[in-house]
Backbone as numpy.savetxt, mean C-alpha at the origin, in Angstrom:
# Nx Ny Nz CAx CAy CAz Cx Cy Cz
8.21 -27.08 5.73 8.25 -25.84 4.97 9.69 -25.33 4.94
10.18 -25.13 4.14 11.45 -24.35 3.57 11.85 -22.99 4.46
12.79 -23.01 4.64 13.01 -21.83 5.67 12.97 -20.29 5.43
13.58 -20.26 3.90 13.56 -19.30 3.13 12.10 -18.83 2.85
10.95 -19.79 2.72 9.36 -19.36 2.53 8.86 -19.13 3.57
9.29 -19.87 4.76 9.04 -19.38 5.93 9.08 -18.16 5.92
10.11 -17.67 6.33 10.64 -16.08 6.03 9.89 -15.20 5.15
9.82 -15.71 4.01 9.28 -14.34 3.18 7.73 -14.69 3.69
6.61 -15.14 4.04 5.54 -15.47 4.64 5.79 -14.55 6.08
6.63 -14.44 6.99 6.47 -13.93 7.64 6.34 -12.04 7.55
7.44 -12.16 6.77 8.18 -10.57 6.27 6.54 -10.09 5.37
5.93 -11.44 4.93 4.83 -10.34 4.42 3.21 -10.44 5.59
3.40 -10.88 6.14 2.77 -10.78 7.69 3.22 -9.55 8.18
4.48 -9.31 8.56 4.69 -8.41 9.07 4.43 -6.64 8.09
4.36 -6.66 7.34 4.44 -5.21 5.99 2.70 -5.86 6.38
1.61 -6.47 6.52 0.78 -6.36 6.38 -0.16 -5.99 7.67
0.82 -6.12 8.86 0.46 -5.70 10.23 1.13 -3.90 10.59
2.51 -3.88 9.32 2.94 -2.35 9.85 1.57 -1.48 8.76
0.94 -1.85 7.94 0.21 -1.14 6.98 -1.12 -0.96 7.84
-1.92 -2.09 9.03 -2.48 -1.68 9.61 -2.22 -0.33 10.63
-0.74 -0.95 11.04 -0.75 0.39 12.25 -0.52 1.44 11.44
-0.04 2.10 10.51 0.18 2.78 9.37 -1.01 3.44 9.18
-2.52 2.89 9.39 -3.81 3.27 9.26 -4.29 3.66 10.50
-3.78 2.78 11.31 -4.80 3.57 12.76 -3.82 5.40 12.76
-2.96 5.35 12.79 -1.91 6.76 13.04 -2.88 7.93 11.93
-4.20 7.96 12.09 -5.05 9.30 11.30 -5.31 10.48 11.24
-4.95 11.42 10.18 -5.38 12.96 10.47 -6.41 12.81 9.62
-8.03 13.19 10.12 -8.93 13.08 9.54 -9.37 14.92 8.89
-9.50 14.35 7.50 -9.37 16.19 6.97 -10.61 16.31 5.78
-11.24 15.02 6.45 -12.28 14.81 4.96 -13.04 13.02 5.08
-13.32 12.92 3.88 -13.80 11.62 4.13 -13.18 10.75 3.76
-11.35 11.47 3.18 -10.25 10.49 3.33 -9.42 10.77 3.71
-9.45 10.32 5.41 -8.20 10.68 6.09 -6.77 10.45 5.52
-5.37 11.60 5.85 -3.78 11.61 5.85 -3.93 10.15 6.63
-3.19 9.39 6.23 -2.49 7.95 6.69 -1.42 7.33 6.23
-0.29 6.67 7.12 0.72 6.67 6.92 0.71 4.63 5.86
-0.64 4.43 5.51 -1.08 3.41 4.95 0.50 3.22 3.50
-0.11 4.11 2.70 0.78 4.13 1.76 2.29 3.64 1.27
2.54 4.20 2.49 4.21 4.14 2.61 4.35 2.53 2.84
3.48 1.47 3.77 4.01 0.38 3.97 3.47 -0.24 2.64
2.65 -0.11 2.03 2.07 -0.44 0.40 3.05 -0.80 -0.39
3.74 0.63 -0.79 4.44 0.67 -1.65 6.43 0.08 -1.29
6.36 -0.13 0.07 7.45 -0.86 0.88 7.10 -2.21 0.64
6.02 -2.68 0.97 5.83 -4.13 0.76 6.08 -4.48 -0.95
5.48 -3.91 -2.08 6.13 -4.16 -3.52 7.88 -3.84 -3.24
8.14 -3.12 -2.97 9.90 -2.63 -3.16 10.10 -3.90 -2.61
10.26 -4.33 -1.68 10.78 -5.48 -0.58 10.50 -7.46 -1.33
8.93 -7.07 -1.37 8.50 -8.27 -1.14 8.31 -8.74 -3.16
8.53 -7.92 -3.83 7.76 -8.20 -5.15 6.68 -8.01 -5.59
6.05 -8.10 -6.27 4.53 -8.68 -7.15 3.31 -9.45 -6.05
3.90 -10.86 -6.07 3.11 -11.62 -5.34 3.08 -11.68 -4.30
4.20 -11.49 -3.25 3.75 -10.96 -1.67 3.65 -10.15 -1.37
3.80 -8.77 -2.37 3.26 -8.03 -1.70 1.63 -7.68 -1.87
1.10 -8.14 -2.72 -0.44 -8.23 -3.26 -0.99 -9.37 -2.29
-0.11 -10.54 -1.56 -0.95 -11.26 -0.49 -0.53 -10.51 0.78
0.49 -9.75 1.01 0.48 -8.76 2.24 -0.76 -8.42 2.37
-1.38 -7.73 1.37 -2.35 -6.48 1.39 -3.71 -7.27 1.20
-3.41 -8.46 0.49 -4.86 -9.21 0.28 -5.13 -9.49 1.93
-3.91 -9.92 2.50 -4.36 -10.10 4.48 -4.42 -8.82 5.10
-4.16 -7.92 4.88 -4.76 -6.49 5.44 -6.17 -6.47 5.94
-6.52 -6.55 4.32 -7.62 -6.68 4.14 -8.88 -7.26 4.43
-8.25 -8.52 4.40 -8.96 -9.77 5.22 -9.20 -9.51 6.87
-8.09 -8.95 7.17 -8.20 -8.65 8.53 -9.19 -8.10 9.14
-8.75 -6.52 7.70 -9.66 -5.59 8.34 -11.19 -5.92 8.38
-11.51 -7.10 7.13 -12.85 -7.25 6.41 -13.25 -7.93 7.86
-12.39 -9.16 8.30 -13.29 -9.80 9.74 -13.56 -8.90 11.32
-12.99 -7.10 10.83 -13.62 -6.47 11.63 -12.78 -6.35 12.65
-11.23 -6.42 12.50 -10.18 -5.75 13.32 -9.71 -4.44 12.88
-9.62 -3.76 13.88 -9.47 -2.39 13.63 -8.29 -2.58 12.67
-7.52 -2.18 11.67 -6.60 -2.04 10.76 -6.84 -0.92 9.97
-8.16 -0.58 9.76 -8.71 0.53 8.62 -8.35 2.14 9.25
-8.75 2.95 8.35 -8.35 4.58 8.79 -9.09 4.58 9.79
-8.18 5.24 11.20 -8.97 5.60 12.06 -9.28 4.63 13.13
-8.52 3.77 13.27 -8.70 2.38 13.62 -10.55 1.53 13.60
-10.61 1.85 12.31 -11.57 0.96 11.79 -11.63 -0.59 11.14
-12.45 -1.17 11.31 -12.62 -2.51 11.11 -13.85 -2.63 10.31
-14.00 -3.71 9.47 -15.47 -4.34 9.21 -16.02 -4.09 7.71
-16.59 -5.28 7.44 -16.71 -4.80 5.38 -17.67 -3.99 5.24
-18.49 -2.67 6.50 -18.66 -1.25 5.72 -17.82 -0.36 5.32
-16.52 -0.63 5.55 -15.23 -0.13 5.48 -14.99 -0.30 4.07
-14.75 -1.65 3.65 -14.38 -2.17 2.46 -15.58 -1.51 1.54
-16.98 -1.55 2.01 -17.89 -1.08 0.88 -18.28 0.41 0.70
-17.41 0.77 1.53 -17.64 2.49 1.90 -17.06 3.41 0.76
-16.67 4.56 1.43 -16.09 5.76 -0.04 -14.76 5.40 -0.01
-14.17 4.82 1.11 -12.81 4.84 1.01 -12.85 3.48 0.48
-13.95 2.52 0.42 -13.36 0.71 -0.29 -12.15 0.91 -1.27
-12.67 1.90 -2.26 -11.61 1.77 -3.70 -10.09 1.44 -3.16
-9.70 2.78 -1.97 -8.21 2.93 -1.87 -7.85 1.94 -1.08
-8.72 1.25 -0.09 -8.53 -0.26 0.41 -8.38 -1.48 -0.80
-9.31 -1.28 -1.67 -8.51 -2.62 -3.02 -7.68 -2.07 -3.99
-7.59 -0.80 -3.74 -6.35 -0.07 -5.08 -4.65 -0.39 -4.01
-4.68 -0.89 -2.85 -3.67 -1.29 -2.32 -2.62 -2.11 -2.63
-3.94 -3.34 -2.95 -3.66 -4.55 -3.20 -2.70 -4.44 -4.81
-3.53 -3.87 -5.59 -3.31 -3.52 -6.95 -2.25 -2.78 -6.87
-1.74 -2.10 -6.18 -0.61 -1.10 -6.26 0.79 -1.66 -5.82
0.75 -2.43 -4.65 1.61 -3.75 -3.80 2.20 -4.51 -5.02
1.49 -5.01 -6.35 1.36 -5.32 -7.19 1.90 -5.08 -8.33
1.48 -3.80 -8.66 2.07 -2.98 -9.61 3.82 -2.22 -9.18
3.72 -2.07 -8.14 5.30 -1.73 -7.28 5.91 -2.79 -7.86
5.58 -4.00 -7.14 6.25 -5.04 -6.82 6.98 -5.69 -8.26
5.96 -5.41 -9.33 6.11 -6.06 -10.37 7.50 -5.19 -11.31
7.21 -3.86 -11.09 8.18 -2.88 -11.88 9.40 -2.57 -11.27
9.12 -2.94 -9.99 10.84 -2.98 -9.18 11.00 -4.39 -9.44
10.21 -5.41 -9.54 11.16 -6.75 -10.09 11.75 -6.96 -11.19
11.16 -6.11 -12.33 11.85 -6.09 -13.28 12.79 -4.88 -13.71
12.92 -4.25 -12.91 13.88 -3.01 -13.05 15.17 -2.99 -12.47
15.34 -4.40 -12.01 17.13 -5.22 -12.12 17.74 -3.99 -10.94
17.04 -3.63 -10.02 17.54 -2.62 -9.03 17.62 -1.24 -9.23
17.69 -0.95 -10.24 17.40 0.46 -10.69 16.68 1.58 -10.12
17.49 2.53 -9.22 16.40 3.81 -8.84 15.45 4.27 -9.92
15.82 4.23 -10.81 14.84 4.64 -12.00 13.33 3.97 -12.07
13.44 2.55 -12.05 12.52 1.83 -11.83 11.95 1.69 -10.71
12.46 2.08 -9.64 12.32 1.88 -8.49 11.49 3.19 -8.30
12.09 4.51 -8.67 11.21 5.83 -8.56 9.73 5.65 -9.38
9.63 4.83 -10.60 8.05 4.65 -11.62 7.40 3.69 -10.96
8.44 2.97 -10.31 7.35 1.83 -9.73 6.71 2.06 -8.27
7.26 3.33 -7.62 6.28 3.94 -6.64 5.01 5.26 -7.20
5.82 5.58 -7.84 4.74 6.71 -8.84 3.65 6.10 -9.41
3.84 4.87 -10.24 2.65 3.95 -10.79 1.93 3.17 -9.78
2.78 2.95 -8.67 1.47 2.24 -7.65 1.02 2.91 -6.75
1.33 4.54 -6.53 0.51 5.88 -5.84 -0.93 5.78 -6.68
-0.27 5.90 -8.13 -1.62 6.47 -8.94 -2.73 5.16 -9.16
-2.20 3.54 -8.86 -2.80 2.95 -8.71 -3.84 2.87 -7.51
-3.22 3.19 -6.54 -4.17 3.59 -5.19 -5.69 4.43 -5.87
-4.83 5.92 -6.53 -6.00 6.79 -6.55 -6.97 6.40 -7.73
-6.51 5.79 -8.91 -6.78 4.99 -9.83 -8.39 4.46 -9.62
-8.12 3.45 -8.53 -9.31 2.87 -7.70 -10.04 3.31 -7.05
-9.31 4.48 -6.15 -9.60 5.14 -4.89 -10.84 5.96 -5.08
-10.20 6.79 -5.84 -11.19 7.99 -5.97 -12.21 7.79 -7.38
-12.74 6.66 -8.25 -13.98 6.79 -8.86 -14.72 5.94 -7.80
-14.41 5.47 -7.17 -14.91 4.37 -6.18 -15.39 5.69 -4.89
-15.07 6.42 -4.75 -15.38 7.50 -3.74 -16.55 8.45 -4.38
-16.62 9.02 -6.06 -17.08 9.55 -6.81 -18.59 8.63 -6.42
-18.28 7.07 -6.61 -19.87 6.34 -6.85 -20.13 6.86 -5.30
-19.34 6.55 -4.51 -20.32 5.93 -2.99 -20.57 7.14 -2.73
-20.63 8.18 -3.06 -21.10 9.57 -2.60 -21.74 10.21 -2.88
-21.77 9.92 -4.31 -22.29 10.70 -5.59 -22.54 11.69 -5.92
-20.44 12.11 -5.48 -19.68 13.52 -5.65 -19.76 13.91 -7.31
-18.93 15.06 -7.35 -18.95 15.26 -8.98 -17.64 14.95 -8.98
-16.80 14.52 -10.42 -15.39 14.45 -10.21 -14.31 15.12 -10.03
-14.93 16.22 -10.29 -13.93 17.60 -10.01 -13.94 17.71 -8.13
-14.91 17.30 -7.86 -15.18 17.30 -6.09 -14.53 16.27 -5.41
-14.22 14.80 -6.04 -13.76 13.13 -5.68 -12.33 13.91 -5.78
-12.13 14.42 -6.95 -10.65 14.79 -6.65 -9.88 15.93 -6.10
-10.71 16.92 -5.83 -10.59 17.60 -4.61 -10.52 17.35 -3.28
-11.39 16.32 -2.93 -11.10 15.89 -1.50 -10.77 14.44 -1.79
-11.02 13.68 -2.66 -10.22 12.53 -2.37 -8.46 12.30 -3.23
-7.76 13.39 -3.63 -6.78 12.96 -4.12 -5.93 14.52 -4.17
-6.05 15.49 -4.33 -5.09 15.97 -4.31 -4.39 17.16 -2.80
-5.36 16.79 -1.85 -4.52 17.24 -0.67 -3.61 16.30 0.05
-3.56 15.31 -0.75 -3.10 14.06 -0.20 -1.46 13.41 -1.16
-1.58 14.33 -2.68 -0.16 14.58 -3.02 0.82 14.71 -2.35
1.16 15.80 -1.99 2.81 15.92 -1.05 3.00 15.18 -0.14
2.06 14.69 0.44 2.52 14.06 2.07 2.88 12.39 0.96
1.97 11.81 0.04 2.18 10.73 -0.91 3.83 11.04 -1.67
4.32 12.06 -1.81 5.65 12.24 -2.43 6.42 12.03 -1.26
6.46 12.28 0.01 7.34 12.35 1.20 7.37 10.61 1.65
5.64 10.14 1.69 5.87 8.18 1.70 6.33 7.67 0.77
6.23 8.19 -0.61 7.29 7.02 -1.75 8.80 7.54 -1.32
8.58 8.93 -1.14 10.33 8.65 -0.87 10.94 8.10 0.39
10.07 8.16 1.38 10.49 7.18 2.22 10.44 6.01 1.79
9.58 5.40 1.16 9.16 3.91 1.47 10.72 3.52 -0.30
11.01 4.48 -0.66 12.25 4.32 -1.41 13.42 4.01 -0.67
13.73 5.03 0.10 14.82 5.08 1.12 14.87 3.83 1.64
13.61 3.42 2.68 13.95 2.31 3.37 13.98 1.08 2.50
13.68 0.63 1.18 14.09 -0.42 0.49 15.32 -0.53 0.45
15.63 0.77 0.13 17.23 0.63 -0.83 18.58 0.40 0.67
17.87 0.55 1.89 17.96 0.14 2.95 18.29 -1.08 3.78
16.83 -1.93 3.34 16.77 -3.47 3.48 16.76 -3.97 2.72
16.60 -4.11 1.07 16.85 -4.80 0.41 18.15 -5.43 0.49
19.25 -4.96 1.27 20.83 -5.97 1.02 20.53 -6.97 1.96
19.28 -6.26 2.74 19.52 -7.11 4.48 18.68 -8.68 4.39
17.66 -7.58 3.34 16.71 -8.84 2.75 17.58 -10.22 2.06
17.65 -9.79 1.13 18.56 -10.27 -0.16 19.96 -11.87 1.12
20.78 -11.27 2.03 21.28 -11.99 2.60 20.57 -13.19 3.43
19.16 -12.78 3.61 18.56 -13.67 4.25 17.72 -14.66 3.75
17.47 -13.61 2.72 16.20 -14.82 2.07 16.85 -14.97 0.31
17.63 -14.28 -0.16 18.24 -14.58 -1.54 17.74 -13.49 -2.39
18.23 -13.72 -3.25 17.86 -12.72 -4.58 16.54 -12.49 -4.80
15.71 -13.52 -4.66 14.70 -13.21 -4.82 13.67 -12.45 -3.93
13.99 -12.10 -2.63 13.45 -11.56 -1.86 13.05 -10.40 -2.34
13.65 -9.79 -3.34 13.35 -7.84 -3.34 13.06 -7.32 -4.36
């Protein structure tokens, strides 16, 4: 195996083990806990791209699905995945994705770099919250009351972190693993 794939395989091992601990760290305020989940999400697209960062999160997932604690709250197990919160567990993947894809083509650009955390926030809630609407069978004015908008500001404070620290490691990245790393 290539050393350089080595590497980015690991780097997305690792964004997919900080996104667990990212989840156990919970303020529970509802039936969707504050979690610092997000921020490594939308770090793993800045960093990793499109495609690792959507297999970061596809192994999150996996993890969490074989029932290691990784989930909010240090939860484990696919009632997790099929629960109210499932959506924002596969709107992850999709968002890792959607980051990854609009900072790859946005040639480094804060500009792109700022839409492509904004578009993969709203991808989270996108999923998150009609998927919370079914498993509850809230009204939607209620899904988005407790599942999406007390959860705004602290989501503006993780994209701008999870901005910061790209624009961070991406040089560190970039020297190690090449251009294509970020």
């Amino acid at each position: 195996m290539p050393l350089p794939l080595l590497k980015r395989i690991v780097l997305a091992c690792l964004l997919a083990a900080l996104t667990g601990v990212g989840a156990v760290i919970a303020i529970p305020i509802g039936p969707v806990p504050i979690v610092l989940t997000n921020l490594f999400v939308l770090l793993a697209g800045l960093l990793l791209g499109s495609r690792w960062a959507m297999a970061a999160m596809g192994l999150y997932l996996l993890v969490g699905a074989l029932g290691f604690p990784v989930f909010a709250g240090a939860g484990g197990g696919m009632a997790h995945l099929i629960g109210p919160t499932g959506g924002y567990l596969f709107g992850f993947v999709v968002a890792g994705g959607l980051t990854g894809l609009i900072a790859e083509t946005g040639n480094k650009r804060l500009t792109a770099q700022v839409i492509a955390v904004l578009l993969g926030s709203l991808a989270i809630y996108a999923i998150g919250v009609p998927w919370l609407k079914m498993a509850t069978q809230m009204s939607w004015v209620k899904a988005i009351a407790v599942g999406a908008l007390p959860f705004l500001p602290g989501d503006v404070v993780k994209a701008v972190a999870a901005l910061s620290l790209a624009r961070a490691l991406k040089p560190i990245l970039e020297r190690q693993l090449g251009p294509a790393a970020a």
